[in-house]
PALOMI-167918 format. One record per residue (C-alpha): residue number from 1; residue in three letters; x, y, z. Coordinates in Angstrom, 1 decimal. Layout:
// residues N
REC  NUM  ala  X  Y  Z
...
***
This chain:
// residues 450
REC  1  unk  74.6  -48.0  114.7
REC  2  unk  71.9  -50.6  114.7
REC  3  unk  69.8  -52.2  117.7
REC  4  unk  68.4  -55.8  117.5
REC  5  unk  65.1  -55.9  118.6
REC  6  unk  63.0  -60.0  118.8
REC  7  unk  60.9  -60.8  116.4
REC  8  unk  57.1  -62.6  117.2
REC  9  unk  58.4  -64.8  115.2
REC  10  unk  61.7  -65.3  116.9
REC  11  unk  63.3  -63.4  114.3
REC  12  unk  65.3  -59.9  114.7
REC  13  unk  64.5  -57.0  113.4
REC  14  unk  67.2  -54.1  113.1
REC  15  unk  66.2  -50.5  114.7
REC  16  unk  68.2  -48.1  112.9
REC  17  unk  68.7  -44.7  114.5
REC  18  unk  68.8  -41.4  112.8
REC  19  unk  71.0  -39.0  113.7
REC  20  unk  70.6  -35.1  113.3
REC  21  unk  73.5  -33.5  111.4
REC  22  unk  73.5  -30.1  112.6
REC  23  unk  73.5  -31.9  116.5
REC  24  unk  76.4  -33.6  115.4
REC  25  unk  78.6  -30.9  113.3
REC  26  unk  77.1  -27.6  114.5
REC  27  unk  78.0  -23.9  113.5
REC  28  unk  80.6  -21.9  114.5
REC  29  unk  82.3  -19.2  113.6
REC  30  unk  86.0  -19.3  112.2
REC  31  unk  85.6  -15.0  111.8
REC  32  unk  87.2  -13.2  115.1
REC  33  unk  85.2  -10.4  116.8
REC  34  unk  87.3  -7.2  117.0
REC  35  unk  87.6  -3.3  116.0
REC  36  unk  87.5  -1.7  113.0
REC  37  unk  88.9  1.6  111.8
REC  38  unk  87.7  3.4  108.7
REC  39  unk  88.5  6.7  107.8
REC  40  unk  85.3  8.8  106.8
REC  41  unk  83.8  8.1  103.2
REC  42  unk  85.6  4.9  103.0
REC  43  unk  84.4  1.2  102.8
REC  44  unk  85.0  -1.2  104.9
REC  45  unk  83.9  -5.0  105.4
REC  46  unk  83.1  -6.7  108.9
REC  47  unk  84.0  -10.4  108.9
REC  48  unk  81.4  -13.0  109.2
REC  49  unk  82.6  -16.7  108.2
REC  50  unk  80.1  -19.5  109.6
REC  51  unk  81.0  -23.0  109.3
REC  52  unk  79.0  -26.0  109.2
REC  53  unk  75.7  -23.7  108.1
REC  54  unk  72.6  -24.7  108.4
REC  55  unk  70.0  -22.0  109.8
REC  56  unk  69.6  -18.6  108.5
REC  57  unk  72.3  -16.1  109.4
REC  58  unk  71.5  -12.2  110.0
REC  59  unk  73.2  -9.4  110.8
REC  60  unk  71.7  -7.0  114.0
REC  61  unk  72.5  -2.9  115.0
REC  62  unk  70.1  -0.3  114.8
REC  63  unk  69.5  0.9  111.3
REC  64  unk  69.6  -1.1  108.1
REC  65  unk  72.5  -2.4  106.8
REC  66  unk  74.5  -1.2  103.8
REC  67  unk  75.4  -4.3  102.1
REC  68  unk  76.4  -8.0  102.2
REC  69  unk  79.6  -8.8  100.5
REC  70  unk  80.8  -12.6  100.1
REC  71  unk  78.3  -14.5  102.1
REC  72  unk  77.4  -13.0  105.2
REC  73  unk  80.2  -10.3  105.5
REC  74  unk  79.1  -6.8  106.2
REC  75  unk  80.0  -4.5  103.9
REC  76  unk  80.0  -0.4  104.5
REC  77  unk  80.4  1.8  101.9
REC  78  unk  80.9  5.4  102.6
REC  79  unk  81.2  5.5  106.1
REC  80  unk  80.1  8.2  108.4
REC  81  unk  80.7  9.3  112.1
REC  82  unk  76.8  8.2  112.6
REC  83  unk  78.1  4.7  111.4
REC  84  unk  80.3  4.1  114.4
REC  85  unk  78.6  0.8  116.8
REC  86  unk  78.9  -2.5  117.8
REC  87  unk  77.3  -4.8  115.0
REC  88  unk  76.0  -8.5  115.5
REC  89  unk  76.0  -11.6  113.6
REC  90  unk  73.8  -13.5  115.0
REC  91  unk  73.2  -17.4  113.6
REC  92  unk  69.4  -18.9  114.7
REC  93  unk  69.7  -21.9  116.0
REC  94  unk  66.9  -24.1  117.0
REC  95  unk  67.2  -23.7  121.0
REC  96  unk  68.9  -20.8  120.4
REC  97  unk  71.2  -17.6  118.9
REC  98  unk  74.8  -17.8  118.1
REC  99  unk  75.8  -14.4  118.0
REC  100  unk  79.3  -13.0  117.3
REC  101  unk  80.1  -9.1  117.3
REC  102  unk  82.3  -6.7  115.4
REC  103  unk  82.9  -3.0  116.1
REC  104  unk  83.1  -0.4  113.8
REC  105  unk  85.5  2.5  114.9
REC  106  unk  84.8  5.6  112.2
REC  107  unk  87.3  8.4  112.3
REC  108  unk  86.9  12.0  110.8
REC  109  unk  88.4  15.0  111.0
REC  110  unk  87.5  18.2  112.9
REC  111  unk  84.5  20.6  113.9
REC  112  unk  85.0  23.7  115.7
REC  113  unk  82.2  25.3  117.7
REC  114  unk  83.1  28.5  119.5
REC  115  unk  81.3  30.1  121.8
REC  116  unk  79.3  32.2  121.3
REC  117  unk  78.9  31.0  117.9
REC  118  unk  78.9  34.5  116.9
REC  119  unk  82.8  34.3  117.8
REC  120  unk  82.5  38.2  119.2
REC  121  unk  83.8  38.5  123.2
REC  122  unk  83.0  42.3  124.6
REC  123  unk  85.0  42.9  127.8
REC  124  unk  85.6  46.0  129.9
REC  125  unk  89.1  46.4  130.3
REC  126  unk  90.7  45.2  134.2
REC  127  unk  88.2  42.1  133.8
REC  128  unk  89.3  38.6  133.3
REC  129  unk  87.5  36.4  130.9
REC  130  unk  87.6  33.0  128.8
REC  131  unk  87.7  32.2  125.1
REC  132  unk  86.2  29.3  124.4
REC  133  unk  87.0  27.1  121.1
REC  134  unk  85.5  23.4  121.3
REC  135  unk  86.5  20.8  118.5
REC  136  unk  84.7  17.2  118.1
REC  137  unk  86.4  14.7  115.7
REC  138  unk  88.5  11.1  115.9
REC  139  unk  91.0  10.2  117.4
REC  140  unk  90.0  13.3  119.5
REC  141  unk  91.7  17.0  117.9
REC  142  unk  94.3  19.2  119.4
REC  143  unk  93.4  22.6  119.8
REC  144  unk  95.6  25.5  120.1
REC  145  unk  95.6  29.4  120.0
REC  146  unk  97.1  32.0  118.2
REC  147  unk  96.6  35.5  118.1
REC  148  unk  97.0  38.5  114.8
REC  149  unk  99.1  41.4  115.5
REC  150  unk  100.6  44.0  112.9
REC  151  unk  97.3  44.0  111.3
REC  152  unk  97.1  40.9  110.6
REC  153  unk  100.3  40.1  109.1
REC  154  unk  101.7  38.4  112.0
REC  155  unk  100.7  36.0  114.2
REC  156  unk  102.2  35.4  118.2
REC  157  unk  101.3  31.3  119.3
REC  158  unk  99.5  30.5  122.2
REC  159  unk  98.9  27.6  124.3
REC  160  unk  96.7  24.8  123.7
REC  161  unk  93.3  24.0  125.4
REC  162  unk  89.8  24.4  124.1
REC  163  unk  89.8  27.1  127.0
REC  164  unk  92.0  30.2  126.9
REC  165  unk  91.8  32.2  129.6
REC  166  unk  93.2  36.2  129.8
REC  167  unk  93.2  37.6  133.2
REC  168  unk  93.2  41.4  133.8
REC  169  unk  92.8  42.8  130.0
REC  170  unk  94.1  45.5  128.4
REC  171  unk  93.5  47.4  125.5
REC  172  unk  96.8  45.5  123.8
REC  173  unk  94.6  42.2  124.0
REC  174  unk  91.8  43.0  122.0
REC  175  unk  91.9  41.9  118.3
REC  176  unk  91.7  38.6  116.4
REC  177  unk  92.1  35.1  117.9
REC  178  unk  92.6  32.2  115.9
REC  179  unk  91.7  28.6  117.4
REC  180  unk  92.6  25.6  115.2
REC  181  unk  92.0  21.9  115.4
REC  182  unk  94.0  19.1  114.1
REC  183  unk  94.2  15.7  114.3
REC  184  unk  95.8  12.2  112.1
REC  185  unk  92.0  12.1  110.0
REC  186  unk  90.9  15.0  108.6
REC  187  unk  92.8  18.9  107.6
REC  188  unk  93.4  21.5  109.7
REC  189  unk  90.4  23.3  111.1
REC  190  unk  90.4  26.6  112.2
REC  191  unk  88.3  29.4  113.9
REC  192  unk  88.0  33.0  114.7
REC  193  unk  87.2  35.0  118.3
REC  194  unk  87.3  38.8  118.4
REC  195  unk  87.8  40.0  121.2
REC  196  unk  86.7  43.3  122.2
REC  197  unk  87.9  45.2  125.6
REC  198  unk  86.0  48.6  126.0
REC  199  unk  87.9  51.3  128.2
REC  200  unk  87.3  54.8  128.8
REC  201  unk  89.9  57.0  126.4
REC  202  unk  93.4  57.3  126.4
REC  203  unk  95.1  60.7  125.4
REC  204  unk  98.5  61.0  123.6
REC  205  unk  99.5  63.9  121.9
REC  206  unk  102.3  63.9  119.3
REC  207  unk  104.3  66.9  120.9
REC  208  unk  103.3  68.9  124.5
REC  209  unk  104.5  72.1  123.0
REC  210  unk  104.9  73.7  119.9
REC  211  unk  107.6  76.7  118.9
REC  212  unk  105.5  79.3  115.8
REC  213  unk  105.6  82.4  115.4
REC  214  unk  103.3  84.6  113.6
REC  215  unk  102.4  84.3  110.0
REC  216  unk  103.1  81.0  110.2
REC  217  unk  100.7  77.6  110.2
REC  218  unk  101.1  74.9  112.7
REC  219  unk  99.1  71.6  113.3
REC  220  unk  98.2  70.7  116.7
REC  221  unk  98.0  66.5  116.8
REC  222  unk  96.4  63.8  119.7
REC  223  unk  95.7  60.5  119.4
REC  224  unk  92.7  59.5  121.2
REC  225  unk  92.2  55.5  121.9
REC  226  unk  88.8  54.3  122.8
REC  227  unk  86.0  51.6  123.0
REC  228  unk  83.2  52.6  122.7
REC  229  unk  84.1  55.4  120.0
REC  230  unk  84.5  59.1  121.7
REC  231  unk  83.5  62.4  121.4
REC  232  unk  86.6  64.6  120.9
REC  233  unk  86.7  68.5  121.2
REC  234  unk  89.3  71.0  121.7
REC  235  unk  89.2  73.8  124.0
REC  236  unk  91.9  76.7  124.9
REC  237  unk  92.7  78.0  128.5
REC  238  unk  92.3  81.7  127.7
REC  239  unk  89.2  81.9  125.2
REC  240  unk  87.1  80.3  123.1
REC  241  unk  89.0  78.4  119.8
REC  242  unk  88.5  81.2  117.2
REC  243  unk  87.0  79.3  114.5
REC  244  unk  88.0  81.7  111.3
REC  245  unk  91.7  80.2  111.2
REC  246  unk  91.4  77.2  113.1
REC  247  unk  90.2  74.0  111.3
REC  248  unk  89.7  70.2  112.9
REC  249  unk  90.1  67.1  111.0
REC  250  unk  89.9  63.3  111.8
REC  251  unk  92.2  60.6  110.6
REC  252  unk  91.0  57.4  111.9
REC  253  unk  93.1  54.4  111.1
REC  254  unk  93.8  51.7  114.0
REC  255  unk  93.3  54.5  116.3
REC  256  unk  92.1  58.0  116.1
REC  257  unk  94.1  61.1  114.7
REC  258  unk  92.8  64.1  115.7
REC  259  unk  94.2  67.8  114.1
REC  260  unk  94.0  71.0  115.1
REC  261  unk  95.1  73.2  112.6
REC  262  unk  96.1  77.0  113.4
REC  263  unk  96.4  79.2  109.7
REC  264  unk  98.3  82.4  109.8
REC  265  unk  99.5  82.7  113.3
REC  266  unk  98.4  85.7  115.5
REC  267  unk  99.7  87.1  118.9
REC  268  unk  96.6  86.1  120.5
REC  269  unk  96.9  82.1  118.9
REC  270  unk  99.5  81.6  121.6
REC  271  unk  98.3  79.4  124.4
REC  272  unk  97.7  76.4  125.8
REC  273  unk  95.1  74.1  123.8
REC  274  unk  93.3  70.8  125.2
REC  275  unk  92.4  67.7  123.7
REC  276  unk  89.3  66.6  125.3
REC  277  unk  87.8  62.8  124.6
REC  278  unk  84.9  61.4  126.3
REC  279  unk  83.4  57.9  125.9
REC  280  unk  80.4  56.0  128.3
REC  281  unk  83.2  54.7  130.1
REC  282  unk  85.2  58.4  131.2
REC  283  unk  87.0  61.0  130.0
REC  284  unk  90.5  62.2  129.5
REC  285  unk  92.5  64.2  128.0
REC  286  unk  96.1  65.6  126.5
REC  287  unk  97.4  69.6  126.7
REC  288  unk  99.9  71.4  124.1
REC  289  unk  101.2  74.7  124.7
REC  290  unk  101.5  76.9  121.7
REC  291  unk  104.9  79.4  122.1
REC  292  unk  106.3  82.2  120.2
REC  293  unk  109.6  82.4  123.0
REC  294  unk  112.7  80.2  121.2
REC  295  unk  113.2  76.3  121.1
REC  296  unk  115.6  75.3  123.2
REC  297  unk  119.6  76.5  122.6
REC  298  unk  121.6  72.9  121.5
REC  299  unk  124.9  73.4  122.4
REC  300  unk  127.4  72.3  119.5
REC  301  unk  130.9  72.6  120.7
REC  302  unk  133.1  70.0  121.7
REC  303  unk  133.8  69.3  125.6
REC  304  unk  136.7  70.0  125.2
REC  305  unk  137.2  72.5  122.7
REC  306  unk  139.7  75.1  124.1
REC  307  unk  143.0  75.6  126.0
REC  308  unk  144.1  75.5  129.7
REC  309  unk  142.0  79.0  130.7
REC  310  unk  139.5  79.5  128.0
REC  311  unk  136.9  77.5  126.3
REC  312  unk  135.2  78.3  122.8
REC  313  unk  131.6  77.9  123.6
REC  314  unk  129.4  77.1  120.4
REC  315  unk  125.7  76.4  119.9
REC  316  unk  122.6  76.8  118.2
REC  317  unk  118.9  77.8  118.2
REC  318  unk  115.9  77.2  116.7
REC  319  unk  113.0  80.4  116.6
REC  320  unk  110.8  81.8  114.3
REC  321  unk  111.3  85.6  116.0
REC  322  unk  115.1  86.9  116.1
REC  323  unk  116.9  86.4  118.7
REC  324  unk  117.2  89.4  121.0
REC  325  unk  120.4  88.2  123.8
REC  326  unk  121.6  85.0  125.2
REC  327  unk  122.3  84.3  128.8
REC  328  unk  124.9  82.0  129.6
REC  329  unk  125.2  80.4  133.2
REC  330  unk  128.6  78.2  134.3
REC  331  unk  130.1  76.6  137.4
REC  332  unk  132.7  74.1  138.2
REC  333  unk  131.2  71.1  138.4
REC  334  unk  131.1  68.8  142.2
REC  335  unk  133.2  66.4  140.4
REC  336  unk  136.4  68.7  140.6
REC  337  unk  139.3  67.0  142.7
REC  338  unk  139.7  70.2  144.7
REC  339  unk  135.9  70.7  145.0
REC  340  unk  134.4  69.5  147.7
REC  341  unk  131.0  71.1  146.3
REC  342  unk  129.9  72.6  142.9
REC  343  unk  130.9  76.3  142.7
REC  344  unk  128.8  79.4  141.9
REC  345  unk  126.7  79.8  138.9
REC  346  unk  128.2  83.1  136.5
REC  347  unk  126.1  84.4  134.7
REC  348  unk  127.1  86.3  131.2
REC  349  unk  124.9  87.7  128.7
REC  350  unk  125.6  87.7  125.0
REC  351  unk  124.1  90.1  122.7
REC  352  unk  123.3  88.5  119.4
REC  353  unk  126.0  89.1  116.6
REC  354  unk  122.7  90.2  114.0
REC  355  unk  123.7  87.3  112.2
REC  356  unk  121.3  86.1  109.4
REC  357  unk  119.7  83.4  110.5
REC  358  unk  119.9  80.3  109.0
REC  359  unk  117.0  78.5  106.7
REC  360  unk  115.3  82.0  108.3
REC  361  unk  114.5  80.0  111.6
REC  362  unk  117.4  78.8  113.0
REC  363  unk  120.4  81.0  114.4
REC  364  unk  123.6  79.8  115.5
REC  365  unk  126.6  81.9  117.4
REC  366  unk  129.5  81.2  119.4
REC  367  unk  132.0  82.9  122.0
REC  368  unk  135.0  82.6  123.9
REC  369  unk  135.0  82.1  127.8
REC  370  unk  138.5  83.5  129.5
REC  371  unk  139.9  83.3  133.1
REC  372  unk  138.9  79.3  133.4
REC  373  unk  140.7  77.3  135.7
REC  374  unk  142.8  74.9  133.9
REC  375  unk  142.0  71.6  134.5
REC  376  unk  139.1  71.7  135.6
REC  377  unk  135.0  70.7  134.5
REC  378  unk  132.6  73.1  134.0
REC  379  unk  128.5  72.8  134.0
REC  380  unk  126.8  74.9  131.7
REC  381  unk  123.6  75.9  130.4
REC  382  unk  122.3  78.8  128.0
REC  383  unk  118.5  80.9  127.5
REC  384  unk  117.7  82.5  124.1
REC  385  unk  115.5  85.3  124.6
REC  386  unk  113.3  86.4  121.2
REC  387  unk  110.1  89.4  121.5
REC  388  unk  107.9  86.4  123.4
REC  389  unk  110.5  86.4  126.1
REC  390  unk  113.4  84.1  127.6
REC  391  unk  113.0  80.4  126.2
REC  392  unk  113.5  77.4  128.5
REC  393  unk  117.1  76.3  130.0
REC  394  unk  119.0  74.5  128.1
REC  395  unk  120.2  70.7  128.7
REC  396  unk  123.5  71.0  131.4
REC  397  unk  126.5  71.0  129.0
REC  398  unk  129.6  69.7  130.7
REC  399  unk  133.2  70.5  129.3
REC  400  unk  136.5  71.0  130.4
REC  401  unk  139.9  73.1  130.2
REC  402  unk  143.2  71.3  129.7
REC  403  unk  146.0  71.4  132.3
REC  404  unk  148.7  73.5  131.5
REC  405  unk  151.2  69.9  132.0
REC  406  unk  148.7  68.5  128.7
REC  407  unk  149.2  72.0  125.9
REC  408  unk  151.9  71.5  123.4
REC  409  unk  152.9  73.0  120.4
REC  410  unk  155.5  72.6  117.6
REC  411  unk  157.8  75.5  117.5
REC  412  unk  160.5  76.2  115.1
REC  413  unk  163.9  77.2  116.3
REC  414  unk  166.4  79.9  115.5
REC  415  unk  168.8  77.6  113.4
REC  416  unk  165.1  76.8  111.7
REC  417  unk  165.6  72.8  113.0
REC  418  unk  161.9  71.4  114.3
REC  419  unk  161.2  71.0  117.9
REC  420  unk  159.2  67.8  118.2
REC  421  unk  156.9  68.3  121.5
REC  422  unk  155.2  65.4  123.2
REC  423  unk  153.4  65.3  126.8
REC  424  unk  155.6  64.4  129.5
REC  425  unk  154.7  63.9  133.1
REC  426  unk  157.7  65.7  134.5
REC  427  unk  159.3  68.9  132.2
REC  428  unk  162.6  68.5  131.0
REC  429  unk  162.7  71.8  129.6
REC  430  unk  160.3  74.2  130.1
REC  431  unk  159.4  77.1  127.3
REC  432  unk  157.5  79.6  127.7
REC  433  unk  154.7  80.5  124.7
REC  434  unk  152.4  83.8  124.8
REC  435  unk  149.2  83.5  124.6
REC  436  unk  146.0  85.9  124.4
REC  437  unk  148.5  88.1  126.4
REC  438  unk  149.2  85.4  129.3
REC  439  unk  151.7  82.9  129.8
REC  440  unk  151.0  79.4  128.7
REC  441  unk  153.6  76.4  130.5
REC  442  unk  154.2  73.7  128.1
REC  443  unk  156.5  70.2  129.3
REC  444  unk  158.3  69.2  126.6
REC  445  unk  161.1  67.1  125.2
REC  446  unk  163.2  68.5  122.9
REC  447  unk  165.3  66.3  119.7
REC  448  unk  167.4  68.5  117.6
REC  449  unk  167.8  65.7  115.2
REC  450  unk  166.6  65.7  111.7
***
């Protein structure tokens, strides 16, 4: 565009103006701000397209930049976690910046950090406590717990949370926990807490008594559970442990095993022996008595193993000492229709038959009771009595006689033909049968065909 301006000379002379580019086309960008996700140890670019150019472009953030790739695009190779920020193009103009930003989202995968790092938690048992498990990483990691039981072998899932909390613990908590972190970036992360609950001991002993006699060798067992370790000793009630036969040993495994062994039984070995454990927590402790009198008699007879007024009693013994004389005790039983109440114990004693025992410790002998009630249920319960003296009751033994309506038997007849006999509510003939020199009442129905 031109201007006339007038001459002196009454000419015109043309003014032609000048006109600045960059004011008339200036730069912009045609990139787009936004976010960008890399994974960790990737590259990735961050767009910078300027058109209509003219100034010197730069890139700002707050370290050096990796790289330029086609023009003025950033380029980041090997991205890490500490690359993650907002990043600015910025275009100097001559009044002023033109400035255009891009983000750079970096994601990785987990870290775990337990505390303490040490990953050991002591607490006294009845206390509540924590275990804590914190992960970094992202897109931010789930955490969850599991636990290791069966040594190890096996593991019992938790819930999730960088927090696990265990109120009121017991010696079944302590062991191996197991917290692991995941998330859509990286592997699986895992790490460990042991947990440790003290408590004073805990006494169990494998048997509360033990049947010997003398000559032989028997092993007296506890198991003692504890944190911190304890001190075990075993004591007797009578005397002092008579340290020429008796022997300890201690098998520690998950928990502790702790033997008495007694060689060559004498009379004075009988007694009862303590397991004492002590810890800085308490004290307790477990007691096995040592007996020479019989185990207890195990009845072996059926309930219902004998006719309408007798029963064949059976049963059978274990004791290292022969057996001297049984006593046997019986009742009817409350739950008799015509007994309002259980009847009177009857006592019997059986002398032993002298029969050998067998596998030289265990005896076995039976006999016949006569003059029962028939129909009726019976309580019962037998003592063995060896040198050491009368052995502990047996378990209650309930059986029963039949009713005389219930016994049957197959006869033959005088013309030899069978006579097929089958319970009947109401007789239709009644024979007569004798038996162990009474009179037995069987209902029966008789078929005289072949």
């Amino acid at each position: 565009m031109a201007t006339a301006v007038p001459a002196t000379d009454g000419s015109f002379d043309y003014d032609y103006q000048t006109y600045d580019q960059a004011n008339l086309f200036p730069p912009r960008f045609s990139s787009v701000s936004g976010t960008h996700v890399v994974k960790e140890g990737n590259t990735t670019i961050l767009p910078c397209v300027v058109q209509d150019l003219g100034p010197r472009t730069r890139w700002c953030e707050n370290r050096a930049v990796s790289a330029f790739s086609d023009g003025y695009n950033l380029q980041i190779s090997q991205a890490r976690p500490a690359d993650a920020d907002v990043y600015t193009c910025s275009v100097a103009l001559s009044d002023r910046d033109l400035e255009q930003t891009q983000t750079l989202d970096v994601q990785y995968g987990p870290f775990i950090r337990t505390v303490p790092e040490s990953g050991l938690v002591i607490v006294e048992q009845g206390q509540n406590t924590t275990l804590e498990c914190h992960a970094s990483g992202n897109p931010k990691p789930r955490v969850k717990w599991r636990k290791k039981v069966q040594d190890g072998s096996k593991v019992v899932d938790l819930k999730g949370g960088e927090l696990l909390r265990l109120d009121t613990v017991t010696r079944s908590d302590a062991g191996v926990f197991e917290c692991l972190a995941d998330n859509t970036a990286g592997d699986l992360k895992t790490a460990h807490v042991r947990l440790q609950v003290l408590y004073k001991p805990e006494v169990e002993v494998e048997k509360s008594t033990l049947y010997t006699g003398e000559g032989f060798t028997i092993q007296l067992v506890c198991f003692v559970h504890a944190d911190p370790a304890p001190q075990v000793t075993w004591t007797r009630s009578s005397s002092p442990i008579n340290q020429d036969h008796i022997s300890e040993a201690n098998d520690v495994v998950m928990t502790s095993r702790f033997v008495l062994t007694v060689s060559k039984v004498t009379l004075d070995d009988f007694d009862t022996y303590t397991c004492n454990a002590t810890n800085q927590l308490g004290s307790s402790h477990g007691k096995i008595a040592v007996l020479g009198v019989a185990d207890k008699v195990e009845v072996v007879s059926t309930p219902m193993d004998g006719d309408s007024e007798s029963y064949d009693l059976a049963w059978k013994v274990k004791s290292y000492s022969p057996i001297i004389e049984y006593k046997i005790a019986y009742r009817k039983t409350k739950l008799n229709s015509t007994s309002r109440s259980p009847g009177r114990w009857k006592e019997v004693r059986v002398p032993t038959t002298g029969r050998e025992p067998v596998d030289d410790i265990h005896f076995q002998q039976q006999v016949t009771l006569k003059k029962l009630t028939p129909a009726t249920a019976y309580d019962l319960h037998i003592q063995a009595k060896n040198k050491h003296g009368w052995n502990r009751v047996s378990d209650t033994f309930h059986f029963s006689t039949i009713g005389r309506a219930l016994e049957s038997r197959s006869l033959p007849s005088s013309n030899s033909q069978r006579i097929r006999a089958s319970i009947s509510a109401v007789p239709i003939i009644g024979w007569y049968h004798h038996h162990h020199h009474g009179i037995v009442v069987m209902s029966v129905t008789c078929d005289m065909s072949e």
